[in-house]
Biopython code that builds the backbone (N, CA, C, O; Angstrom):
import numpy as np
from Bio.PDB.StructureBuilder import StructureBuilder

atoms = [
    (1, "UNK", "N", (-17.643, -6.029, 39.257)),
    (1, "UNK", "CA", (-16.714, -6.708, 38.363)),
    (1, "UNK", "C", (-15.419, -5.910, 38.274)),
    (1, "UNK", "O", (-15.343, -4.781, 38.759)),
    (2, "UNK", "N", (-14.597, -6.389, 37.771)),
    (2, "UNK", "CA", (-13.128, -6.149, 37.675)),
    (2, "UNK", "C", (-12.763, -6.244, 36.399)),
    (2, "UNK", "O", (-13.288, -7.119, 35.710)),
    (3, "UNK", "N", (-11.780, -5.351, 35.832)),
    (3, "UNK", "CA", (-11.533, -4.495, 34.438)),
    (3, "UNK", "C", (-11.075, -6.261, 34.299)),
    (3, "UNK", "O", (-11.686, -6.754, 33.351)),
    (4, "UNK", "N", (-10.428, -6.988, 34.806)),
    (4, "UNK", "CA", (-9.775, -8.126, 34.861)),
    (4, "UNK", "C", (-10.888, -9.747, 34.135)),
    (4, "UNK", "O", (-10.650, -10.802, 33.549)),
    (5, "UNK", "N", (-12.028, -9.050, 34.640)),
    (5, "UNK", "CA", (-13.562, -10.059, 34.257)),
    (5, "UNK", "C", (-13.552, -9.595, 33.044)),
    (5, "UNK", "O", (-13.234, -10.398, 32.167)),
    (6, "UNK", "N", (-13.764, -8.714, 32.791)),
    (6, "UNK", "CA", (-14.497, -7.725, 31.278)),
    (6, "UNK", "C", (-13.007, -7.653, 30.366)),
    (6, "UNK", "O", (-12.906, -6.893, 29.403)),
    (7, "UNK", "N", (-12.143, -8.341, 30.709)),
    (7, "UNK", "CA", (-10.701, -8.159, 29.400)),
    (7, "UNK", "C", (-10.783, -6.843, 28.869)),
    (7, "UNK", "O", (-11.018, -6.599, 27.686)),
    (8, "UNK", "N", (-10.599, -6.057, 29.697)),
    (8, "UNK", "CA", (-10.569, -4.769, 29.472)),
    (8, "UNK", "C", (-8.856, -4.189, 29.436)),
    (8, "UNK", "O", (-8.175, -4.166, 30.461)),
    (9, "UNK", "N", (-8.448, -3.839, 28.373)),
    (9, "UNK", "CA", (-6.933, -3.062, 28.601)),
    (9, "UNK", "C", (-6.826, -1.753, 28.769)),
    (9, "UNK", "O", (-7.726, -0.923, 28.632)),
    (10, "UNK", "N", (-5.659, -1.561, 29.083)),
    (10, "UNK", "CA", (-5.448, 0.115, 29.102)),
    (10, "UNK", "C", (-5.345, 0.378, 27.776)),
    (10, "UNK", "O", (-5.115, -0.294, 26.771)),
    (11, "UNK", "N", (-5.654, 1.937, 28.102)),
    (11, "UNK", "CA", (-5.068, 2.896, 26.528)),
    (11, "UNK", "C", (-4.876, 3.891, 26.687)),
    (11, "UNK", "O", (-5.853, 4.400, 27.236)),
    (12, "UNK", "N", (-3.836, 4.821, 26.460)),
    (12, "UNK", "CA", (-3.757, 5.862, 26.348)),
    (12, "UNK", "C", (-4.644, 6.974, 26.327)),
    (12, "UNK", "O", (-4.514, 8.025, 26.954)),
    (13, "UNK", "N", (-5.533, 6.656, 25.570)),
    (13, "UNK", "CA", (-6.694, 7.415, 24.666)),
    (13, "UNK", "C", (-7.988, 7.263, 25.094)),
    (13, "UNK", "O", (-8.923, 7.946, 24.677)),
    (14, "UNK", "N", (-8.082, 6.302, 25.995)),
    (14, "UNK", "CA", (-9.313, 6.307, 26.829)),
    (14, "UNK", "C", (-9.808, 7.767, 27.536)),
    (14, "UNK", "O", (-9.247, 8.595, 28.253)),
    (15, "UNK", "N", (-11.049, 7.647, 26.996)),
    (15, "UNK", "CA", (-11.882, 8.835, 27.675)),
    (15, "UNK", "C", (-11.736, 10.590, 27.007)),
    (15, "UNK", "O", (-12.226, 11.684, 27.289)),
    (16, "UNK", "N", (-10.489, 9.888, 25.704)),
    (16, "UNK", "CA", (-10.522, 11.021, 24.744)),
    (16, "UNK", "C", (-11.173, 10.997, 23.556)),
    (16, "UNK", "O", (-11.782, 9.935, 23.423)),
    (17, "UNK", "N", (-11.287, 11.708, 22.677)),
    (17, "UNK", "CA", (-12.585, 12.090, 21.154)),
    (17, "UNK", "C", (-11.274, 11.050, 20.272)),
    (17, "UNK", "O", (-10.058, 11.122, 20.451)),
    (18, "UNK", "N", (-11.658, 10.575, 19.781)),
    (18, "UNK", "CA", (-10.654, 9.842, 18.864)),
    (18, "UNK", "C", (-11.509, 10.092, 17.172)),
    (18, "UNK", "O", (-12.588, 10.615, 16.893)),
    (19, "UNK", "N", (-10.693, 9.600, 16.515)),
    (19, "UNK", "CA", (-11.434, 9.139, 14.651)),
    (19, "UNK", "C", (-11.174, 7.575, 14.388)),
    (19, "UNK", "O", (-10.137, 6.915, 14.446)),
    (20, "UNK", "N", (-12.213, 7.302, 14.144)),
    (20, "UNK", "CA", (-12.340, 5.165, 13.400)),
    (20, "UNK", "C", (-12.061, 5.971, 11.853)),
    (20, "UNK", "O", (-12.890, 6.586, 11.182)),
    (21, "UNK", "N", (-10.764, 5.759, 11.591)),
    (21, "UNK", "CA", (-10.310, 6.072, 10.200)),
    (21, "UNK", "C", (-11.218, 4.796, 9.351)),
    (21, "UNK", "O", (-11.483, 4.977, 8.163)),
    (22, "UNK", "N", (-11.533, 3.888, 9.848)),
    (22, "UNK", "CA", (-12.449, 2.852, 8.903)),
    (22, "UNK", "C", (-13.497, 3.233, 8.693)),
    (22, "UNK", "O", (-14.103, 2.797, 7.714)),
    (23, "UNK", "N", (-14.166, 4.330, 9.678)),
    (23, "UNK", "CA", (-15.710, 4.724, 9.283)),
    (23, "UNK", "C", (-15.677, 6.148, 9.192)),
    (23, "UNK", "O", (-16.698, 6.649, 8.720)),
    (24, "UNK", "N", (-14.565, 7.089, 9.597)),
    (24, "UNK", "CA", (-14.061, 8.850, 9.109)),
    (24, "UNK", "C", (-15.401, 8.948, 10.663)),
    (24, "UNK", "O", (-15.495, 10.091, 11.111)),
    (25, "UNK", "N", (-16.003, 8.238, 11.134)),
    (25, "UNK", "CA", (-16.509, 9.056, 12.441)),
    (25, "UNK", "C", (-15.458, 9.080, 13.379)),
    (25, "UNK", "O", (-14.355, 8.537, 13.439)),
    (26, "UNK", "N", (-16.450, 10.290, 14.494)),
    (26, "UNK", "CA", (-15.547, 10.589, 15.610)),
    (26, "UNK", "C", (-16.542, 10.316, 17.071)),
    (26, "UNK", "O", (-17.755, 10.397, 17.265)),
    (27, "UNK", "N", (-15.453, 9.984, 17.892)),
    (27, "UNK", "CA", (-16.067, 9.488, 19.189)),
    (27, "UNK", "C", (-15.402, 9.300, 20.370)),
    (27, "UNK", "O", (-14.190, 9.514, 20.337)),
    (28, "UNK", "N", (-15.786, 9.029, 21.182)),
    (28, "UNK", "CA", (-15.311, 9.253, 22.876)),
    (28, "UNK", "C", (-14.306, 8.014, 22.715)),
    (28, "UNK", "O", (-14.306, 7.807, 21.501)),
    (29, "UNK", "N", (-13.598, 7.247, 23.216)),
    (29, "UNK", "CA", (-13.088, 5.983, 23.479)),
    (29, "UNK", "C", (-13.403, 5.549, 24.914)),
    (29, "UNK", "O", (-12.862, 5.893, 25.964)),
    (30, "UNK", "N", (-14.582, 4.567, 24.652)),
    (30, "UNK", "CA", (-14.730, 4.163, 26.194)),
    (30, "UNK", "C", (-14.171, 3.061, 26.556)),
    (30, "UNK", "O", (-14.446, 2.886, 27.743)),
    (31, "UNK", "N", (-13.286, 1.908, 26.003)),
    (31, "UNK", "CA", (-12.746, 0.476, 26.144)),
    (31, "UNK", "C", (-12.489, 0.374, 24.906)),
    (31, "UNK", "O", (-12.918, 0.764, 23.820)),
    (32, "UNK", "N", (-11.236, -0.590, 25.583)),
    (32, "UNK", "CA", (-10.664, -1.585, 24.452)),
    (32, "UNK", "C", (-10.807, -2.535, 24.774)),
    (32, "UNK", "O", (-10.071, -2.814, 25.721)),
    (33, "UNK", "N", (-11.730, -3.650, 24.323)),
    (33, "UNK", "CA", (-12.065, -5.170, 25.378)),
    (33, "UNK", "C", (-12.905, -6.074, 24.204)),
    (33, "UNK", "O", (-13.619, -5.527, 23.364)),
    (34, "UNK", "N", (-12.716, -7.453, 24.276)),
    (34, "UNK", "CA", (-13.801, -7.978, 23.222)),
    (34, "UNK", "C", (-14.845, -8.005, 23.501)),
    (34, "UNK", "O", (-15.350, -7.813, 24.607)),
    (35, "UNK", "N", (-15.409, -8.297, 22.339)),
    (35, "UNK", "CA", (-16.998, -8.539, 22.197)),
    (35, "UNK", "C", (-17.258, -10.117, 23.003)),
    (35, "UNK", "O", (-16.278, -10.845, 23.164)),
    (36, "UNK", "N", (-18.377, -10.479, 23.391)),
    (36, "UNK", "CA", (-18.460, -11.425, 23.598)),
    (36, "UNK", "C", (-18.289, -12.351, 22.699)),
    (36, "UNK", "O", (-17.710, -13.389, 23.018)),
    (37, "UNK", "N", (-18.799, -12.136, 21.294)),
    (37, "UNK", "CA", (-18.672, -13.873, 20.348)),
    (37, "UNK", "C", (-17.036, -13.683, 19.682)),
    (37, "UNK", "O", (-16.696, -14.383, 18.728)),
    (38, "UNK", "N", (-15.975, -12.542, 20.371)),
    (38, "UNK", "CA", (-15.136, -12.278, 19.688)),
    (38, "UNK", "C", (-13.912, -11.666, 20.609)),
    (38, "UNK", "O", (-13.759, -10.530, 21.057)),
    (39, "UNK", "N", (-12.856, -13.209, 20.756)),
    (39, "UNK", "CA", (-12.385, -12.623, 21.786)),
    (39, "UNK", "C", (-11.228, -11.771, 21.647)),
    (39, "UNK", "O", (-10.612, -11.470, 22.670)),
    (40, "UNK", "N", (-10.766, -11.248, 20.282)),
    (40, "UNK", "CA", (-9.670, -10.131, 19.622)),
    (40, "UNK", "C", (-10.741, -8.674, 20.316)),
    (40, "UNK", "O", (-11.932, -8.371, 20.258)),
    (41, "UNK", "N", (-9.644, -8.158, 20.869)),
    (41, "UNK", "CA", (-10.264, -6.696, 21.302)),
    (41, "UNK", "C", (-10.577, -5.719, 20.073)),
    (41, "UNK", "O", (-9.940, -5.552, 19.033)),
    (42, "UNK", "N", (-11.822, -5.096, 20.545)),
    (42, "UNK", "CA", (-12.393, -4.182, 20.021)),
    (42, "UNK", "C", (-12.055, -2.662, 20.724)),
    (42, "UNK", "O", (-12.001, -2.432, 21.932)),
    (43, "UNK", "N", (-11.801, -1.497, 19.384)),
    (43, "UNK", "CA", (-12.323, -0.206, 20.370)),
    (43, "UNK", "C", (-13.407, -0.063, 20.285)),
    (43, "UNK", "O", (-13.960, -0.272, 19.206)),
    (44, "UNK", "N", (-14.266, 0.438, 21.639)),
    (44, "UNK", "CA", (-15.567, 0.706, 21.808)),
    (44, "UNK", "C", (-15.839, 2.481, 21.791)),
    (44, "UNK", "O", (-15.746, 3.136, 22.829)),
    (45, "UNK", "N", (-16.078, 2.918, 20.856)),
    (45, "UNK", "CA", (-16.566, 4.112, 21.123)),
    (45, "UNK", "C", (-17.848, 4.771, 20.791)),
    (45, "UNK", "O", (-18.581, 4.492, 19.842)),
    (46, "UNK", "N", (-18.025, 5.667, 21.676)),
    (46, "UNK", "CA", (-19.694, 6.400, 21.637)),
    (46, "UNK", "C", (-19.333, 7.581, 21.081)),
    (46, "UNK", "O", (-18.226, 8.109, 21.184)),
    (47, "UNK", "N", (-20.691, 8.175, 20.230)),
    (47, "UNK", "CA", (-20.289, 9.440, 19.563)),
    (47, "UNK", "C", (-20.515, 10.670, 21.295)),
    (47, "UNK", "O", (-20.837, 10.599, 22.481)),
    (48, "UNK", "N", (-20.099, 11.572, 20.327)),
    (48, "UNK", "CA", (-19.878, 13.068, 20.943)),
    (48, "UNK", "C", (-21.469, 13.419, 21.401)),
    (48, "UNK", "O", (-22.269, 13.459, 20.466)),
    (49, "UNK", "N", (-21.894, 13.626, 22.493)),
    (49, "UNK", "CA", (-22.854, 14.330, 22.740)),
    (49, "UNK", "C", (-23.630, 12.949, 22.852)),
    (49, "UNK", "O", (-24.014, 12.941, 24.022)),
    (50, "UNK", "N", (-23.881, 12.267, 22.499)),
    (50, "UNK", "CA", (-24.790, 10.503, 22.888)),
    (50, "UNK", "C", (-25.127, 10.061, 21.443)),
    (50, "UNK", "O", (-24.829, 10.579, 20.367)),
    (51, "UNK", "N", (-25.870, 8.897, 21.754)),
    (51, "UNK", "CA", (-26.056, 8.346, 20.245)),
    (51, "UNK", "C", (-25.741, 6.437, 20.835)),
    (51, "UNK", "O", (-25.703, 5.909, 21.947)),
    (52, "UNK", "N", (-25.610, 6.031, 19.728)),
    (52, "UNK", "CA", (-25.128, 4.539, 20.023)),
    (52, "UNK", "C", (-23.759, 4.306, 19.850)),
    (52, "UNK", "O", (-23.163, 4.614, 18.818)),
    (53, "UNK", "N", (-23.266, 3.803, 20.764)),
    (53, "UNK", "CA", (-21.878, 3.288, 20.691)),
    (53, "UNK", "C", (-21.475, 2.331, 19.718)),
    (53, "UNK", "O", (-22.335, 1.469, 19.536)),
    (54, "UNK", "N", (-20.422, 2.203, 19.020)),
    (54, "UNK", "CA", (-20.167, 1.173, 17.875)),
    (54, "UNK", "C", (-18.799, 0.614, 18.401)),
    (54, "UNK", "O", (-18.345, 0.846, 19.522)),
    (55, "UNK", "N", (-18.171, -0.199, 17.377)),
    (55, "UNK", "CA", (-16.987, -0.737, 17.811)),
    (55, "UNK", "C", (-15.711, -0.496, 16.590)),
    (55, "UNK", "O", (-16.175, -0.126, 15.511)),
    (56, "UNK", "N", (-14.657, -0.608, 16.612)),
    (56, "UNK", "CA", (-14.328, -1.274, 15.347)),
    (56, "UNK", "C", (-12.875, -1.275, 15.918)),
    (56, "UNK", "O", (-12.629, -1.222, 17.123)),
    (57, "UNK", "N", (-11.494, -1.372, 14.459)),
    (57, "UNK", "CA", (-10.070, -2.322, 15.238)),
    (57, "UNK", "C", (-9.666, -1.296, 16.030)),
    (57, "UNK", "O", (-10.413, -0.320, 15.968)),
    (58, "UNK", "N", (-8.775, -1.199, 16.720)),
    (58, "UNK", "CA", (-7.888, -0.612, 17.918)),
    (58, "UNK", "C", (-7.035, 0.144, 16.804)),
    (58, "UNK", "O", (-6.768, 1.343, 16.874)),
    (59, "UNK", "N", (-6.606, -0.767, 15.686)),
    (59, "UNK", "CA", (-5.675, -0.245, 14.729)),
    (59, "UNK", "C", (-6.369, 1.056, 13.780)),
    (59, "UNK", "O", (-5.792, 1.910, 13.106)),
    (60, "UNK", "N", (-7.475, 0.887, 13.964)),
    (60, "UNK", "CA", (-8.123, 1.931, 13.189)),
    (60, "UNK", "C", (-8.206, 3.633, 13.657)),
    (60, "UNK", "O", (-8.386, 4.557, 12.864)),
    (61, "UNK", "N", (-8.050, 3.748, 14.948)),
    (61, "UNK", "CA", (-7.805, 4.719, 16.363)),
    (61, "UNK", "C", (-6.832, 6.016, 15.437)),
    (61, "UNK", "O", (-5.792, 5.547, 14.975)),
    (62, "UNK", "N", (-7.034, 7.410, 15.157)),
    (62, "UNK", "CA", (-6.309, 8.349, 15.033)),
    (62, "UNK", "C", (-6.087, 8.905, 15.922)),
    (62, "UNK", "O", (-7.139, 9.013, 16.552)),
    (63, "UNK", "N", (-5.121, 9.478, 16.531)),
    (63, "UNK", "CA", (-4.516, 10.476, 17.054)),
    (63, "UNK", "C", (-5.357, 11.111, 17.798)),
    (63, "UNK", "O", (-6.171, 11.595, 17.012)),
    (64, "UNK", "N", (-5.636, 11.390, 18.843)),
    (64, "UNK", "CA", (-6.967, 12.584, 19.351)),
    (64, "UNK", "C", (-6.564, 13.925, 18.828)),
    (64, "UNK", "O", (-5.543, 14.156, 18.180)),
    (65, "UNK", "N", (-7.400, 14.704, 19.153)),
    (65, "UNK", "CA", (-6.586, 16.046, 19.617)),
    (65, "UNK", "C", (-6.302, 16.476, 20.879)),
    (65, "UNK", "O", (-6.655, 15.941, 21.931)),
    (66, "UNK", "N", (-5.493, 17.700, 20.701)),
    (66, "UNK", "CA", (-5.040, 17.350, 22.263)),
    (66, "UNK", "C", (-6.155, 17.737, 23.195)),
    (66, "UNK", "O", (-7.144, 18.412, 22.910)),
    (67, "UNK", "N", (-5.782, 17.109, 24.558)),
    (67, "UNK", "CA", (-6.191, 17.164, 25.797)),
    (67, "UNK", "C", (-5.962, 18.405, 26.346)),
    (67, "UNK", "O", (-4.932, 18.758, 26.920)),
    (68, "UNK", "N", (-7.142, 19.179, 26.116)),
    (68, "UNK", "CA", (-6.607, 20.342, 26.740)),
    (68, "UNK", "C", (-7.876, 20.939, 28.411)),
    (68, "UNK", "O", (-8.256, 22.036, 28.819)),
    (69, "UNK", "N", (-8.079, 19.646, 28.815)),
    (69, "UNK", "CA", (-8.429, 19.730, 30.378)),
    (69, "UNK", "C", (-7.852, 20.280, 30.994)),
    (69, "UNK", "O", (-6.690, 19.972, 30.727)),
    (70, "UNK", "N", (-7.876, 21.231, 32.004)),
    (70, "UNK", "CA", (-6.848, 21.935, 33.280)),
    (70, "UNK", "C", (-6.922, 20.692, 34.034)),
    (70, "UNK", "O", (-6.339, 20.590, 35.114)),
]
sb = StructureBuilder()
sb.init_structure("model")
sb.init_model(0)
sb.init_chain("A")
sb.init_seg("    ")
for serial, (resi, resn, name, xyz) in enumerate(atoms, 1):
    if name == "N":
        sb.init_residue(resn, " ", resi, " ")
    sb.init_atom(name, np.array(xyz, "f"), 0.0, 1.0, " ", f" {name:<3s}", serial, name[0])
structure = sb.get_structure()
């Protein structure tokens, strides 16, 4: 499939630790794409270390910290 099938957008912040200021958790950002019964995009993120992935608004997204990968 193609990011194009799955309404998947870019983000900045993909694949960085972000905060859902709606729920004060913190988590990876793996997609911004809808749900199936919901076609307004969701961020999808999984916690740190594994666990279950949750969703919630794009607008809710803080700031990461920085990227400090070589």
């Amino acid at each position: 499939m193609t990011t194009e099938t799955l309404q998947h957008r870019a983000h900045e912040w993909l694949g960085r630790v972000v905060e859902d200021t709606a729920t004060g958790r913190t988590g990876t950002l793996r997609a911004i794409a809808p749900d199936t019964d919901n076609p307004r995009p969701l961020a999808w993120l999984a916690p740190v270390g594994g666990g279950r992935e949750w969703t919630t608004a794009p607008a809710a997204l803080a700031e990461p910290a920085p990227d400090t990968a070589c």
